[in-house]
mmCIF file of the C-alpha atoms, coordinates in Angstrom:
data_MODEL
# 
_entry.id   MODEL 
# 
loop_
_atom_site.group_PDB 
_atom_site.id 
_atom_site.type_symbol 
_atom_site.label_atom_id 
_atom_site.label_alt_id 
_atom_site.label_comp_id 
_atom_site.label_asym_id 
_atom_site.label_entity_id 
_atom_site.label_seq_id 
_atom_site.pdbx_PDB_ins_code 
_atom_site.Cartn_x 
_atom_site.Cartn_y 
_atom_site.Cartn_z 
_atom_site.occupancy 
_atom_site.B_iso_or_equiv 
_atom_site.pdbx_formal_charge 
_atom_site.auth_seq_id 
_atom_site.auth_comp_id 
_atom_site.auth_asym_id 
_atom_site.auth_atom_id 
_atom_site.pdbx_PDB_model_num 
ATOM 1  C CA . UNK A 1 1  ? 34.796 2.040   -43.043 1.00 0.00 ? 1  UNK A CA 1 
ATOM 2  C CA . UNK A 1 2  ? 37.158 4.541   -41.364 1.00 0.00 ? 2  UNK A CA 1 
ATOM 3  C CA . UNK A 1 3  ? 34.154 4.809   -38.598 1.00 0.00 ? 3  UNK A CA 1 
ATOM 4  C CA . UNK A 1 4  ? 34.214 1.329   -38.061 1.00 0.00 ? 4  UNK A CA 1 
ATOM 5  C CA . UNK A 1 5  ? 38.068 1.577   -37.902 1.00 0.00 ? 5  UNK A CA 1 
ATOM 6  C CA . UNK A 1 6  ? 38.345 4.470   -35.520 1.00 0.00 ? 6  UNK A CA 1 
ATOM 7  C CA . UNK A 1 7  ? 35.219 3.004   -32.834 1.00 0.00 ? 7  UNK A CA 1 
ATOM 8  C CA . UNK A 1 8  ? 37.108 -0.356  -32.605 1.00 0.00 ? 8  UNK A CA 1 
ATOM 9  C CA . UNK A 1 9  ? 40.243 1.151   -31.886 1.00 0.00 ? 9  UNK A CA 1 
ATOM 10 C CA . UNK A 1 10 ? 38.771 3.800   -29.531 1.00 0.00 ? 10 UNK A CA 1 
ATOM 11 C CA . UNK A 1 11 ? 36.766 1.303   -28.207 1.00 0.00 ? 11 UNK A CA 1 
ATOM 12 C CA . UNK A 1 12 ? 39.409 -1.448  -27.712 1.00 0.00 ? 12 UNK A CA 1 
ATOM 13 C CA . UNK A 1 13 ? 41.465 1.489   -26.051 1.00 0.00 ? 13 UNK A CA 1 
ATOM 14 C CA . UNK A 1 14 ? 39.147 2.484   -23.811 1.00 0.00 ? 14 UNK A CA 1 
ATOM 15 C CA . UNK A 1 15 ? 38.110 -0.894  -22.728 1.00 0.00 ? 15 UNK A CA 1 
ATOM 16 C CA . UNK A 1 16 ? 41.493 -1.535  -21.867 1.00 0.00 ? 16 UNK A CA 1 
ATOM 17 C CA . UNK A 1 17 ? 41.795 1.448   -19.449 1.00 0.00 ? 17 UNK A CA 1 
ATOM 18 C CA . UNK A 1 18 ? 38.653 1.589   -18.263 1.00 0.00 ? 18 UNK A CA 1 
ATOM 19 C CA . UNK A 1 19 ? 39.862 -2.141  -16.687 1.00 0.00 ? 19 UNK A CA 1 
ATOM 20 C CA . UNK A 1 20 ? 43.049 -1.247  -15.836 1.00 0.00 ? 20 UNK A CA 1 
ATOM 21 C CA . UNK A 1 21 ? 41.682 1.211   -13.517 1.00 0.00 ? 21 UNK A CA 1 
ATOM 22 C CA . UNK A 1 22 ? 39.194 -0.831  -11.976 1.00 0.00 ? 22 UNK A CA 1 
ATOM 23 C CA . UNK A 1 23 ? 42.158 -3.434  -11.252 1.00 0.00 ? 23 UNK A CA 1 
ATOM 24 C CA . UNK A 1 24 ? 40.747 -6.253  -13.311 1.00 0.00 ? 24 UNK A CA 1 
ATOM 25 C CA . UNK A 1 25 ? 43.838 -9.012  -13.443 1.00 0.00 ? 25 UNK A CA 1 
ATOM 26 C CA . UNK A 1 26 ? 43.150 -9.780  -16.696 1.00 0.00 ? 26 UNK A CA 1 
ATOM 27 C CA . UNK A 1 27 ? 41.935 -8.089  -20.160 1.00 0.00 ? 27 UNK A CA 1 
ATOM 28 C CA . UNK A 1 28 ? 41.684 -10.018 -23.366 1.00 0.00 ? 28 UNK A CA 1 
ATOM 29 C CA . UNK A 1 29 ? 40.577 -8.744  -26.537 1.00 0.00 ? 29 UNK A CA 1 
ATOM 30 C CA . UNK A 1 30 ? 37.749 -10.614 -28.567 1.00 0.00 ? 30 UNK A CA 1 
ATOM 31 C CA . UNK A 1 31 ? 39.251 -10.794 -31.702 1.00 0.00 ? 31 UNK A CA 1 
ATOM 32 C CA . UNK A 1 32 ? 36.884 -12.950 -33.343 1.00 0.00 ? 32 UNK A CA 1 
ATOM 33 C CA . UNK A 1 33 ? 34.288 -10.276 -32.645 1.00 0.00 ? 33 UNK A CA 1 
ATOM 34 C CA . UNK A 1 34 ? 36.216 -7.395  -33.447 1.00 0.00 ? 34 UNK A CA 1 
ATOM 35 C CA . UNK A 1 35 ? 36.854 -8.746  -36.682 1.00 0.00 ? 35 UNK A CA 1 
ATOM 36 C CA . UNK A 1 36 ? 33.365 -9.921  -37.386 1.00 0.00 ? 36 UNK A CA 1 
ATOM 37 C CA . UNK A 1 37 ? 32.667 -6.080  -36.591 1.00 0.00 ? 37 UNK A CA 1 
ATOM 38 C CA . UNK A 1 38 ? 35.456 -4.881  -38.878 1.00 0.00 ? 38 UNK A CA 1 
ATOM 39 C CA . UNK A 1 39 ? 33.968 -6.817  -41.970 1.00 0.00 ? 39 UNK A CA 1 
ATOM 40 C CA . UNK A 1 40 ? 30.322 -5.300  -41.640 1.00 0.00 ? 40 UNK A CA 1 
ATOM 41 C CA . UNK A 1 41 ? 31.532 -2.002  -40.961 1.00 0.00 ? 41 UNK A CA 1 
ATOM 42 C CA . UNK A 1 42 ? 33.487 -2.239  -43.929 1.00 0.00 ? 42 UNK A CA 1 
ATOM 43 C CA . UNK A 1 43 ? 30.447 -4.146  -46.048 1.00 0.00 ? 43 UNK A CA 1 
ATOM 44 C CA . UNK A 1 44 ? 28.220 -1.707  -45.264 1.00 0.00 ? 44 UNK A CA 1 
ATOM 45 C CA . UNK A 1 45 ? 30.126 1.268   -46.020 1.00 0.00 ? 45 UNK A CA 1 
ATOM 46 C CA . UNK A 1 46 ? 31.194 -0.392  -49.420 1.00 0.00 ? 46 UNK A CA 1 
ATOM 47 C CA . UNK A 1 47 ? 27.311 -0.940  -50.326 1.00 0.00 ? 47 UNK A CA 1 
ATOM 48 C CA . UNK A 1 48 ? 26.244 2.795   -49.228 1.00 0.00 ? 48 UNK A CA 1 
ATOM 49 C CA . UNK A 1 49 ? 28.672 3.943   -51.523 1.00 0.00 ? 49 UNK A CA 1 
ATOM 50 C CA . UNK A 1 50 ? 27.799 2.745   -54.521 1.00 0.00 ? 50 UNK A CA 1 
ATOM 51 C CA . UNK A 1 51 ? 24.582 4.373   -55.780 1.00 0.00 ? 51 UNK A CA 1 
ATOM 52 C CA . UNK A 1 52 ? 26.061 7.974   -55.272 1.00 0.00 ? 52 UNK A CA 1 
ATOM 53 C CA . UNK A 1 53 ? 29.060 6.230   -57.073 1.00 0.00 ? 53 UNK A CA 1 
ATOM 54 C CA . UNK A 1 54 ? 27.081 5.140   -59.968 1.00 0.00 ? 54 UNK A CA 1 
ATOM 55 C CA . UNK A 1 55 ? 24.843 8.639   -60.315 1.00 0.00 ? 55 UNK A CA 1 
ATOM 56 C CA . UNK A 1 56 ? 28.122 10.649  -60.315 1.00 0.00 ? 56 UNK A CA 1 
ATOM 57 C CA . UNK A 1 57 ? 30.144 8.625   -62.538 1.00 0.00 ? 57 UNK A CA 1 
ATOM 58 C CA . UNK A 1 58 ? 26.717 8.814   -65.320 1.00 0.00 ? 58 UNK A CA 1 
ATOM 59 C CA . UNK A 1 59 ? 26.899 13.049  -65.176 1.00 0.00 ? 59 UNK A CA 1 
ATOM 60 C CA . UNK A 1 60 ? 29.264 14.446  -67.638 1.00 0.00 ? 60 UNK A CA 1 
ATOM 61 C CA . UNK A 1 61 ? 32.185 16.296  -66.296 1.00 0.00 ? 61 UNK A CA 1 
ATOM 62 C CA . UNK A 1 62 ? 31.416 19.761  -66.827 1.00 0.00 ? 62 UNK A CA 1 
ATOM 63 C CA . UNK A 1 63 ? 28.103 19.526  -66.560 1.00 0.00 ? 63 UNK A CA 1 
ATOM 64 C CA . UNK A 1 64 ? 28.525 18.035  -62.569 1.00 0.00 ? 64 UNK A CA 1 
ATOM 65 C CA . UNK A 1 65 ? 31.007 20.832  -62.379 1.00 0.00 ? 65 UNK A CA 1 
ATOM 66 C CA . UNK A 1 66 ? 28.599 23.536  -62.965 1.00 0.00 ? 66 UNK A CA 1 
ATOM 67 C CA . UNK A 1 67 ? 25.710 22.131  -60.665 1.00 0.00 ? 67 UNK A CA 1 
ATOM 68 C CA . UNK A 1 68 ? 25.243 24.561  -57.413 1.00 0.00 ? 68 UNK A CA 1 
# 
C-alpha cells in the first residue's frame, strides 16, 4: 500500500513537470484512474499480507522469539 501511495504521488509529480517543461497548456490529473489504482494497490497489499499474518499470529510468543 505505501508503494502504491508513493508511485502515484511520484508519478503524478513527475507527470506534472515533465509537461510543464515541454510547455503543454494544459495538465489534468485522471483522478478516476488514480483512484482505481489506489484501491488495487491497496487490495493487493491487504491480501499478500494475510497468510504471513495468520502463520505468525498461530506460533507462540517465545517460541517465534527464539527462531534464528
Amino acid at each position: 500500500t505505501f508503494g502504491t501511495a508513493l508511485g502515484l504521488v511520484l508519478g503524478a509529480f513527475l507527470a506534472w513537470v515533465f509537461s510543464a517543461t515541454a510547455g503543454t497548456a494544459r495538465f489534468a490529473f485522471p483522478i478516476t484512474q488514480l483512484a482505481v489504482i489506489a484501491i488495487l494497490g491497496a487490495l493487493a497489499g491487504v491480501l499478500a499480507v494475510i497468510r504471513p499474518a495468520r502463520r505468525a499470529a498461530s506460533l507462540p510468543i517465545l517460541d517465534a522469539i527464539a527462531a534464528p
